[in-house]
Biopython code that builds the backbone (N, CA, C, O; Angstrom):
import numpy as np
from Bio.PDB.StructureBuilder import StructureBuilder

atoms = [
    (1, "UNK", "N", (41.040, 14.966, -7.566)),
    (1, "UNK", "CA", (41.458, 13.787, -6.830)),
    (1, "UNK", "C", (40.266, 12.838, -6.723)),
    (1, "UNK", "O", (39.113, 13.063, -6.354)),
    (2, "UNK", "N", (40.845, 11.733, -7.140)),
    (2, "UNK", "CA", (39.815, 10.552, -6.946)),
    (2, "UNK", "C", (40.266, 9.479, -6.303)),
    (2, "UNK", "O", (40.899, 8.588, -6.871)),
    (3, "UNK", "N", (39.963, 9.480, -5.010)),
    (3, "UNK", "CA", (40.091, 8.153, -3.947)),
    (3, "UNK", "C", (39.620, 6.809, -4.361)),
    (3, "UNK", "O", (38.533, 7.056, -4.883)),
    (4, "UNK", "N", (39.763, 5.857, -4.412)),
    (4, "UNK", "CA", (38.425, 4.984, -4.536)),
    (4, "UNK", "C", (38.708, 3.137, -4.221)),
    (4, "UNK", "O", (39.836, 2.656, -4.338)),
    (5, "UNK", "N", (37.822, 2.524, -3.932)),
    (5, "UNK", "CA", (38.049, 0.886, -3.786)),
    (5, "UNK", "C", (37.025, 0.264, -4.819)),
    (5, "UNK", "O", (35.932, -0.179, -4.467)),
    (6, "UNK", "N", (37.391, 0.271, -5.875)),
    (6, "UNK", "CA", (36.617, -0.047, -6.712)),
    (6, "UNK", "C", (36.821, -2.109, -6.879)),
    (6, "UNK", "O", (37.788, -2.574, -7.482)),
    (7, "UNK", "N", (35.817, -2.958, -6.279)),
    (7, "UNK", "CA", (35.470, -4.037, -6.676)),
    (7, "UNK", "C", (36.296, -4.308, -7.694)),
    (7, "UNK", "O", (36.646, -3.358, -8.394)),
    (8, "UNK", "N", (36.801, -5.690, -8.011)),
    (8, "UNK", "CA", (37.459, -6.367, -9.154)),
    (8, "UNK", "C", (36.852, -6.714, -9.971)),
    (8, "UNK", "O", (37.413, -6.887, -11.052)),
    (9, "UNK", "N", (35.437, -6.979, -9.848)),
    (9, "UNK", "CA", (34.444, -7.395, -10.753)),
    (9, "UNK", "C", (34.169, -6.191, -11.787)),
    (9, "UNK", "O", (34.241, -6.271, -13.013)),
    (10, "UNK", "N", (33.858, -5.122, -11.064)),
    (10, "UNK", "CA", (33.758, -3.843, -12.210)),
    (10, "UNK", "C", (35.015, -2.954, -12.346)),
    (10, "UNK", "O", (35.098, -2.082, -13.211)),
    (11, "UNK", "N", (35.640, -3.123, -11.769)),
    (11, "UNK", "CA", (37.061, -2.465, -11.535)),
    (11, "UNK", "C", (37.604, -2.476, -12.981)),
    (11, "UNK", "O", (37.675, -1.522, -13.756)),
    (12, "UNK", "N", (37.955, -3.697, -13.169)),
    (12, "UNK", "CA", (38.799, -4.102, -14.501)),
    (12, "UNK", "C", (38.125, -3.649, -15.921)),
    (12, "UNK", "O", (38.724, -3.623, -16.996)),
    (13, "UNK", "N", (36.407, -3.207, -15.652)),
    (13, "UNK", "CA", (35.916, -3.065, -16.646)),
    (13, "UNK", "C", (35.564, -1.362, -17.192)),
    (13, "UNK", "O", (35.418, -0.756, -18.254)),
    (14, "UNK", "N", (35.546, -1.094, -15.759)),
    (14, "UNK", "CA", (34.858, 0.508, -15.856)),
    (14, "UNK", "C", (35.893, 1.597, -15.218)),
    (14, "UNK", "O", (35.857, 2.789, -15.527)),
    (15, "UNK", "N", (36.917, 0.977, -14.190)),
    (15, "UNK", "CA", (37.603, 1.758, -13.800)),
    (15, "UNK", "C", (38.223, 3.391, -14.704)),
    (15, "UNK", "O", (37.953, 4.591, -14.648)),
    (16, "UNK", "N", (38.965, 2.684, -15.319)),
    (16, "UNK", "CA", (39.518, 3.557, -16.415)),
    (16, "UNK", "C", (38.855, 4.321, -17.478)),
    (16, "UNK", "O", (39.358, 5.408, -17.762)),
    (17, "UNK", "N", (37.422, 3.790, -18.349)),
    (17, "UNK", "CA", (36.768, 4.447, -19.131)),
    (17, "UNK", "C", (36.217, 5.884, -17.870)),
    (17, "UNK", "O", (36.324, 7.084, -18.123)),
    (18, "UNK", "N", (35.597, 5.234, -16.441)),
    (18, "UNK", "CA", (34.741, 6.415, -16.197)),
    (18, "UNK", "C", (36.032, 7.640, -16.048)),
    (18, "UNK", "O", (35.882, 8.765, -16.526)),
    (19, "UNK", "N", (37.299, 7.219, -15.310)),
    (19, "UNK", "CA", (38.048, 7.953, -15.254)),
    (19, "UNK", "C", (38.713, 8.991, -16.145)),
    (19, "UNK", "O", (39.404, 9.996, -15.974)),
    (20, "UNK", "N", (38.200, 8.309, -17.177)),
    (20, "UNK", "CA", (38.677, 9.444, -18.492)),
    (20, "UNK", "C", (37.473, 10.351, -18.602)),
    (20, "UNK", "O", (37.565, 11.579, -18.597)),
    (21, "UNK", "N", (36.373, 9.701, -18.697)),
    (21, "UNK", "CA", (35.262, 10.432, -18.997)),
    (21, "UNK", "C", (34.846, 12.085, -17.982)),
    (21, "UNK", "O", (34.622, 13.252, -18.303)),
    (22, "UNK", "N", (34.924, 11.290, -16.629)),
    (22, "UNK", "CA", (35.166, 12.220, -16.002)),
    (22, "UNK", "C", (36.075, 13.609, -16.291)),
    (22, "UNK", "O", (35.578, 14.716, -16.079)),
    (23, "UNK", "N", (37.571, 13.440, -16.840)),
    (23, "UNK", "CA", (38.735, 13.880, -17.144)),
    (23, "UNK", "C", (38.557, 14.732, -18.336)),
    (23, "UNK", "O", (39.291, 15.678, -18.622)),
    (24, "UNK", "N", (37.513, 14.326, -19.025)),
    (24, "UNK", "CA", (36.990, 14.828, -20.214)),
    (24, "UNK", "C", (35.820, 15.964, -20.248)),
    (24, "UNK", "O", (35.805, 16.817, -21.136)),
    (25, "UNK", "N", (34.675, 15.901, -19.039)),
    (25, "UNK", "CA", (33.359, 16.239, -19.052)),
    (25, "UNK", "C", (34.088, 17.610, -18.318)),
    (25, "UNK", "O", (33.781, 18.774, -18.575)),
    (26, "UNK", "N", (34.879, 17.277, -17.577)),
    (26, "UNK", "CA", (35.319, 18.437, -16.148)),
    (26, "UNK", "C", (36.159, 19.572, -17.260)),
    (26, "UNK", "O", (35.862, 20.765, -17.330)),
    (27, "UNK", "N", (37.132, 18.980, -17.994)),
    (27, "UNK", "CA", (38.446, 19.554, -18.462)),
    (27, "UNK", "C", (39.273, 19.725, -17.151)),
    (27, "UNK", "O", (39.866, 20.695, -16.677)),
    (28, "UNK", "N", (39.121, 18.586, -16.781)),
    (28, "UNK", "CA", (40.240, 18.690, -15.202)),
    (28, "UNK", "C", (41.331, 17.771, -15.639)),
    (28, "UNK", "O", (41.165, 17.150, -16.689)),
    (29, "UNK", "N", (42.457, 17.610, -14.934)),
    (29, "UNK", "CA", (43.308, 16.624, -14.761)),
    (29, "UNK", "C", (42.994, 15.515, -13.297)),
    (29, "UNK", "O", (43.090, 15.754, -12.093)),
    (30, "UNK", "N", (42.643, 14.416, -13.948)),
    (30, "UNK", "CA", (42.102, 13.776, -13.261)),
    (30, "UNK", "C", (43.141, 13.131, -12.245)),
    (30, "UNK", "O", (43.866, 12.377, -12.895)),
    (31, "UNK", "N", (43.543, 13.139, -10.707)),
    (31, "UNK", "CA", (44.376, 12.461, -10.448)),
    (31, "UNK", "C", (43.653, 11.100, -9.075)),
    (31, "UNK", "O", (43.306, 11.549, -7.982)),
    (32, "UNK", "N", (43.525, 9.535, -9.355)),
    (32, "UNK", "CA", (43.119, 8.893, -8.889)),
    (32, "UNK", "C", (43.724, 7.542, -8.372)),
    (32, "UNK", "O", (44.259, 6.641, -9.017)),
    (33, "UNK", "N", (43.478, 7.659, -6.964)),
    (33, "UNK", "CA", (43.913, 7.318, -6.253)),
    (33, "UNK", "C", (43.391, 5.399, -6.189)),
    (33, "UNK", "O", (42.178, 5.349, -6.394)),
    (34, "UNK", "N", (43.896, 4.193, -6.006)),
    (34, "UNK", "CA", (43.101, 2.707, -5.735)),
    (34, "UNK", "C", (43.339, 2.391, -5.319)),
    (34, "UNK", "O", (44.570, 2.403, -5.322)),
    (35, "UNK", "N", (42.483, 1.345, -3.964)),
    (35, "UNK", "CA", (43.081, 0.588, -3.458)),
    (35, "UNK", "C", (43.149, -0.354, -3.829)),
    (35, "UNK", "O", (42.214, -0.554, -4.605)),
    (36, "UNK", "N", (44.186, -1.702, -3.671)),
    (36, "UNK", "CA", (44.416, -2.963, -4.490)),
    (36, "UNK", "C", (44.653, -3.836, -3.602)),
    (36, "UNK", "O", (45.234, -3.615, -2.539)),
    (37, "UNK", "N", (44.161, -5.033, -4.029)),
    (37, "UNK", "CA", (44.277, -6.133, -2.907)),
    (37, "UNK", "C", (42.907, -6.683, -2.351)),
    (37, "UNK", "O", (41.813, -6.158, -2.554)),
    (38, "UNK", "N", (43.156, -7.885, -1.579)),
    (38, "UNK", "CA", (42.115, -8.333, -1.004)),
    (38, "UNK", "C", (42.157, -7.843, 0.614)),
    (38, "UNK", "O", (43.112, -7.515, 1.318)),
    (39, "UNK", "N", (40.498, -7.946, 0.942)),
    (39, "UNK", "CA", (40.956, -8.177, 2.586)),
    (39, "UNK", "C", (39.153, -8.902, 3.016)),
    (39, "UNK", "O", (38.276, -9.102, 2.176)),
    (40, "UNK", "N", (39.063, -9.100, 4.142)),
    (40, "UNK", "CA", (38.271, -9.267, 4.817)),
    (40, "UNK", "C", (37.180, -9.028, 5.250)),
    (40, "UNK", "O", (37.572, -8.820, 6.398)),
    (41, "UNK", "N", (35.990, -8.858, 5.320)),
    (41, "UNK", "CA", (35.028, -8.246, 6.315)),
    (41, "UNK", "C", (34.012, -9.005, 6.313)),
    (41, "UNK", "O", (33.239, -9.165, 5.369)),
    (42, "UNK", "N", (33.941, -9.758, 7.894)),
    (42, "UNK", "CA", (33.039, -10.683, 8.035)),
    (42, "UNK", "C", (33.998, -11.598, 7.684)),
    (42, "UNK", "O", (35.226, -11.644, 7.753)),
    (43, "UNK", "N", (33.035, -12.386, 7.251)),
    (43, "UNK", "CA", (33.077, -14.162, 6.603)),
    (43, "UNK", "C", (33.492, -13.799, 5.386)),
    (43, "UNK", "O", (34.428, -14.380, 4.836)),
    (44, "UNK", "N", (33.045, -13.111, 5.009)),
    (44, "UNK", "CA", (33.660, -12.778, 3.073)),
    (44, "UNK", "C", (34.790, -11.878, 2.312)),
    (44, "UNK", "O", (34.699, -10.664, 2.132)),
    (45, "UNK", "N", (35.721, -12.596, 1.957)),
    (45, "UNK", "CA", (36.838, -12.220, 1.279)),
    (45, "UNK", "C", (36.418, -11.570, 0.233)),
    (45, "UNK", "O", (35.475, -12.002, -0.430)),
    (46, "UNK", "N", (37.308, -9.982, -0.194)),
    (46, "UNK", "CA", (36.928, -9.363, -0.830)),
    (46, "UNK", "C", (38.069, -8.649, -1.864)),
    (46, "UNK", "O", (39.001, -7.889, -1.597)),
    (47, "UNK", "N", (37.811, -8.962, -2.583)),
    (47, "UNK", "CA", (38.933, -7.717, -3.847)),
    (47, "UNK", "C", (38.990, -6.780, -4.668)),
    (47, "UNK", "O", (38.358, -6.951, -5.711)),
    (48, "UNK", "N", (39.566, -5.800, -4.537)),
    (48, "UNK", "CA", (39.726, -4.213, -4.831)),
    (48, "UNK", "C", (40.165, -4.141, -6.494)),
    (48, "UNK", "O", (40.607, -5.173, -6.998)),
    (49, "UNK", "N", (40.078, -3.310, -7.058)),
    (49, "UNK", "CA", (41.083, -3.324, -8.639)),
    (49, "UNK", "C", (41.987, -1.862, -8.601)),
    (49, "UNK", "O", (41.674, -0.673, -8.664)),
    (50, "UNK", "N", (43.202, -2.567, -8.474)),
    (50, "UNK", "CA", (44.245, -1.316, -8.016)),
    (50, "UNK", "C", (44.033, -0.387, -9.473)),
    (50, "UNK", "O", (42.999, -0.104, -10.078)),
    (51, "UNK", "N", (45.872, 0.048, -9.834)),
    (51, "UNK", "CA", (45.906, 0.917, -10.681)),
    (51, "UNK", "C", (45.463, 1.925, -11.342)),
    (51, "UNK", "O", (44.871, 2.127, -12.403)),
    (52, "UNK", "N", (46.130, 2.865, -9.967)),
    (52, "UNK", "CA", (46.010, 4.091, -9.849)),
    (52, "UNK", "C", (46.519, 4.821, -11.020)),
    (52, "UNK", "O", (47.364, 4.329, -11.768)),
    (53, "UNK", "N", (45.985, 6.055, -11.193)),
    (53, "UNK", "CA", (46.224, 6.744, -12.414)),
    (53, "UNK", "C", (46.235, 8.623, -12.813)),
    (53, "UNK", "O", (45.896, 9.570, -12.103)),
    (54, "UNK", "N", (46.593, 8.599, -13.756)),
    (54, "UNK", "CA", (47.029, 10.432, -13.918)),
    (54, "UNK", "C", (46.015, 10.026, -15.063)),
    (54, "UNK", "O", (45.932, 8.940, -15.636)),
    (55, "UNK", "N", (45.244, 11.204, -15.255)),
    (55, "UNK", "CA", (44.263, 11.003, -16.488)),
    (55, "UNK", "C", (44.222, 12.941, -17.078)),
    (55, "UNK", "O", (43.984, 13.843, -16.275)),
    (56, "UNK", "N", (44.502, 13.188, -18.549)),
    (56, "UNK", "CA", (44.936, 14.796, -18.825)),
    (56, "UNK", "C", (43.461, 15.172, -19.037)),
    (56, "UNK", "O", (42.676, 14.619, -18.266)),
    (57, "UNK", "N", (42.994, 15.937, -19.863)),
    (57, "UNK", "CA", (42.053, 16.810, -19.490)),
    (57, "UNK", "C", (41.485, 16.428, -20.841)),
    (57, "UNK", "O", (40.345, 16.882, -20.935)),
    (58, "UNK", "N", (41.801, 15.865, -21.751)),
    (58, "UNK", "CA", (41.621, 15.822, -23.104)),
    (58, "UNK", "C", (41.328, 13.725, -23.317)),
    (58, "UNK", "O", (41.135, 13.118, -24.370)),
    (59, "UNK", "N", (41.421, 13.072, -21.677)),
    (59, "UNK", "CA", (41.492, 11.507, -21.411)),
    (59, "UNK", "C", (41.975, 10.846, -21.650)),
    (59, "UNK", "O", (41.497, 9.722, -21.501)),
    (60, "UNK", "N", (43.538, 11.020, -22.309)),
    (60, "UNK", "CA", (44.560, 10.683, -22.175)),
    (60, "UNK", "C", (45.266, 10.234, -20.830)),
    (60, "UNK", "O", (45.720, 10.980, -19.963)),
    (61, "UNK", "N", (45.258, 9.009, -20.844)),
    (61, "UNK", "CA", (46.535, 8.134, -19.464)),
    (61, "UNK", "C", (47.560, 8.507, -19.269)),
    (61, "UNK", "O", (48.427, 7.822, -19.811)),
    (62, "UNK", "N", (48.018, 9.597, -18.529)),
    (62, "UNK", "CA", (49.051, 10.090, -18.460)),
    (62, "UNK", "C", (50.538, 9.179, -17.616)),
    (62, "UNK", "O", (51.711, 9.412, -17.906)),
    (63, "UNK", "N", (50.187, 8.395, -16.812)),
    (63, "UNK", "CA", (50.363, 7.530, -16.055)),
    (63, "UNK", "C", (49.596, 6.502, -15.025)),
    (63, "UNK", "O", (48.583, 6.786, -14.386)),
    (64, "UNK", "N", (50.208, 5.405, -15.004)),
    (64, "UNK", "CA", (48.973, 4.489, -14.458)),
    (64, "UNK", "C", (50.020, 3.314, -13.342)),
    (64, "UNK", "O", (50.937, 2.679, -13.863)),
    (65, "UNK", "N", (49.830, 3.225, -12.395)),
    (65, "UNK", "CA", (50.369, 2.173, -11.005)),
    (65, "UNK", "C", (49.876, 0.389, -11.968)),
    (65, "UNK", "O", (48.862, 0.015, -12.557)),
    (66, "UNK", "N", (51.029, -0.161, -11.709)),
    (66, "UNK", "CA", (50.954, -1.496, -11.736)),
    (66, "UNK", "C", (49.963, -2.276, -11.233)),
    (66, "UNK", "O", (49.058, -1.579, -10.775)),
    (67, "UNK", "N", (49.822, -3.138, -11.160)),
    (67, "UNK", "CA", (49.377, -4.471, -10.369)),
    (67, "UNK", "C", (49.960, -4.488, -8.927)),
    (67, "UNK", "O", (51.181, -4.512, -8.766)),
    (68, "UNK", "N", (49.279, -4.478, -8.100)),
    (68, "UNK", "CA", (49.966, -4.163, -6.946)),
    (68, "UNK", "C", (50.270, -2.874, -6.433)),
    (68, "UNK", "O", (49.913, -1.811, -6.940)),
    (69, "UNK", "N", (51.334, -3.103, -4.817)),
    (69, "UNK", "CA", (51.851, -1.616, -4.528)),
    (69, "UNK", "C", (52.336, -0.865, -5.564)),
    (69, "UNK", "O", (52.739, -1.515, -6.528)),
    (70, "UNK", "N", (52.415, 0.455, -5.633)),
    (70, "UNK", "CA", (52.959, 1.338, -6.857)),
    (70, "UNK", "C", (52.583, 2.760, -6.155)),
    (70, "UNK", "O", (52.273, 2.989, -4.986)),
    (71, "UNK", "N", (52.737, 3.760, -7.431)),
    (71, "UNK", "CA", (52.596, 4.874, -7.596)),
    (71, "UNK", "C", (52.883, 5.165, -8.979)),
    (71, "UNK", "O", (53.615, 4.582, -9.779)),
    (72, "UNK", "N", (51.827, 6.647, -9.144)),
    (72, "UNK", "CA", (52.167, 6.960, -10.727)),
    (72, "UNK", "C", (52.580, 8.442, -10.609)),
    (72, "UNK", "O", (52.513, 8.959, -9.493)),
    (73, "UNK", "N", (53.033, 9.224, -11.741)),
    (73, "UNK", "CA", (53.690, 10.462, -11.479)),
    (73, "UNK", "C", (52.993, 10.723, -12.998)),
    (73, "UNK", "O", (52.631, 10.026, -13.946)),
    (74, "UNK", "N", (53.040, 12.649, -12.521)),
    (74, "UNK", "CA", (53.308, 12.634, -14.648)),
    (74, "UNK", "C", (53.313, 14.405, -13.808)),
    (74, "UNK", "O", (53.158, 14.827, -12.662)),
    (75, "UNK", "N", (53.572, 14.969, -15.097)),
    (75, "UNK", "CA", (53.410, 16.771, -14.866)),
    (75, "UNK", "C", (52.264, 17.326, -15.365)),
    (75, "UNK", "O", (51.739, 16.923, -16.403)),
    (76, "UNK", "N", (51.847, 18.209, -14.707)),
    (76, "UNK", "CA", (50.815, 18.881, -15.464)),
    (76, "UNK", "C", (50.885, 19.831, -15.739)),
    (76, "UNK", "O", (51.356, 20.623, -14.922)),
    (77, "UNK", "N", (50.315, 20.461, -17.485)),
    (77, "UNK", "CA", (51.121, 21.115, -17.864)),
    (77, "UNK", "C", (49.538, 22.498, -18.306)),
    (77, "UNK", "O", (48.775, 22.547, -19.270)),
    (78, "UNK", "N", (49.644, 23.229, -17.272)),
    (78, "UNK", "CA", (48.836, 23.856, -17.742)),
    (78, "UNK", "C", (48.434, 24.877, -18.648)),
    (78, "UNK", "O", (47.321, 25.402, -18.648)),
    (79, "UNK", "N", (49.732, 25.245, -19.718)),
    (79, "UNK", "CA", (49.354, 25.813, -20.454)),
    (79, "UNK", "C", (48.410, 24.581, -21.539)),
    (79, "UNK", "O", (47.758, 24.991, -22.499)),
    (80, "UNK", "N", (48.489, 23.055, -21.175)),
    (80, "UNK", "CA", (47.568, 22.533, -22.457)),
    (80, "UNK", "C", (46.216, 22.261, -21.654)),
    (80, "UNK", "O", (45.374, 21.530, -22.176)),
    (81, "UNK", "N", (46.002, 22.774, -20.511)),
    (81, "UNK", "CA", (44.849, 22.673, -19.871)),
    (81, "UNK", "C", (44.257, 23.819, -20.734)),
    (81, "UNK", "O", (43.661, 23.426, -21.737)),
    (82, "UNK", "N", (44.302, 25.024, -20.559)),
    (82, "UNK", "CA", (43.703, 26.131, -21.159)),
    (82, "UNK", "C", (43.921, 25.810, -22.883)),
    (82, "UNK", "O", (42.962, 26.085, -23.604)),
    (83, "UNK", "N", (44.978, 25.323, -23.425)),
    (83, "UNK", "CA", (44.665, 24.751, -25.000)),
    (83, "UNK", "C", (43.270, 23.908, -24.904)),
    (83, "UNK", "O", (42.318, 24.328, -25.562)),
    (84, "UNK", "N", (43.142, 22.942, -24.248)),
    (84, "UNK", "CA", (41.418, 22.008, -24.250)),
    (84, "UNK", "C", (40.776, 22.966, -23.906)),
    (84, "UNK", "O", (40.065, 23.180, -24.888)),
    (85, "UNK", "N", (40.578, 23.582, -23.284)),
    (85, "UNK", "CA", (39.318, 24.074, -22.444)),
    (85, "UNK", "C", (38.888, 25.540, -23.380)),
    (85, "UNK", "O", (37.814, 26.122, -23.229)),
    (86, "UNK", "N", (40.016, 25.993, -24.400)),
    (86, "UNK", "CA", (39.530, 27.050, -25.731)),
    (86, "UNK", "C", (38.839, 25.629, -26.838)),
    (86, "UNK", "O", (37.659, 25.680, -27.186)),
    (87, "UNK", "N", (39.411, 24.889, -27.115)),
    (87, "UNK", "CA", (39.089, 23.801, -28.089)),
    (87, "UNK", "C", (37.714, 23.662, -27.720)),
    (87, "UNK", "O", (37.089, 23.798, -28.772)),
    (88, "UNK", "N", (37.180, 23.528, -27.095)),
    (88, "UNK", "CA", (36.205, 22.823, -26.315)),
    (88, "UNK", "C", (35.898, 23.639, -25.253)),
    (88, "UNK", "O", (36.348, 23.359, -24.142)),
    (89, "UNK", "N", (35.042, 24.830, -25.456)),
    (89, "UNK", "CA", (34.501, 25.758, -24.228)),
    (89, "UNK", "C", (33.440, 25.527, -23.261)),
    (89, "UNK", "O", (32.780, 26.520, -22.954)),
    (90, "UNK", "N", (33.055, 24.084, -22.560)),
    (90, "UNK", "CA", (32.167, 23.906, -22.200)),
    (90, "UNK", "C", (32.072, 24.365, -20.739)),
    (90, "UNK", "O", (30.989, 23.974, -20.304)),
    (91, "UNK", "N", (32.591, 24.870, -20.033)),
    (91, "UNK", "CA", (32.288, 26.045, -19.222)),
    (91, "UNK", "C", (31.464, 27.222, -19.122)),
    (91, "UNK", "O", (31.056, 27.914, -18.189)),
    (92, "UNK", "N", (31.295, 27.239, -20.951)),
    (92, "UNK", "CA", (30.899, 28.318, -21.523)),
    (92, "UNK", "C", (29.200, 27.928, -21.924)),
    (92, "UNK", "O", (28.389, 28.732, -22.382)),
    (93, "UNK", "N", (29.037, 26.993, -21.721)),
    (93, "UNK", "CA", (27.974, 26.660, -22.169)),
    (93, "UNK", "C", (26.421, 26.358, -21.259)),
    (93, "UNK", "O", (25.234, 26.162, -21.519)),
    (94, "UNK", "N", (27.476, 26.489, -19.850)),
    (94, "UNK", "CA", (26.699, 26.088, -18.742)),
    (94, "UNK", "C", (25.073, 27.293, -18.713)),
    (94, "UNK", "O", (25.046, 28.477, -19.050)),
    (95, "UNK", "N", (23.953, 26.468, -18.213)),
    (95, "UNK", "CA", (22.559, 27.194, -18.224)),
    (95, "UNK", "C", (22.219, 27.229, -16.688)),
    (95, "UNK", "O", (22.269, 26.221, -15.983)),
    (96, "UNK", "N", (21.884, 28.424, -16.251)),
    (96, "UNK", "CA", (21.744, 28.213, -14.442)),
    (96, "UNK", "C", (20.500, 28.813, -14.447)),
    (96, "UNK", "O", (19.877, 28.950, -13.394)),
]
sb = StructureBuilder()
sb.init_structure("model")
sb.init_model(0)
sb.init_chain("A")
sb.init_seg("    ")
for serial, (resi, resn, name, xyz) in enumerate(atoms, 1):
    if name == "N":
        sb.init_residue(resn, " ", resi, " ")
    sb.init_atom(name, np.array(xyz, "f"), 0.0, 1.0, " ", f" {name:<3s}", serial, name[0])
structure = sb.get_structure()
């Protein structure tokens, strides 16, 4: 789970790549949460970059929230979690 109010300025640019990347490095199913919209604080008006998203384990967009209010859905299917995570054993690789 990924909460987040990610700025419009970098929002639109980085939102989604880090979200995969993440989705990719973990072999998790990434599920992330945005807030969207403007609001207030202080004197200075401020804006969020919505579109929220399902991200698979392999960084594939599984589903992604509109512009605006929304929600996204998708299934997760974990027998192709354990298909990536043999493909790609990096669990296995960890040095402590």
């Amino acid at each position: 789970m990924v909460p987040a109010a990610f700025t419009l300025q970098t929002g639109k640019d980085h939102w989604e790549p880090l979200l995969r990347a993440r989705a990719i490095e973990t072999q998790t199913y990434i599920v992330a949460a945005a807030q969207t919209g403007t609001y207030h604080e202080g004197n200075d008006e401020r804006a969020s970059w919505g579109h929220s998203m399902i991200v698979d384990p392999w960084g594939h967009i599984l589903a992604q929230a509109r512009e605006g209010t929304g929600h996204a859905t998708a299934t997760v299917e974990l027998d192709y979690l354990d298909t990536v995570r043999q493909r790609i054993p990096v669990a296995q690789h960890r040095v402590l």
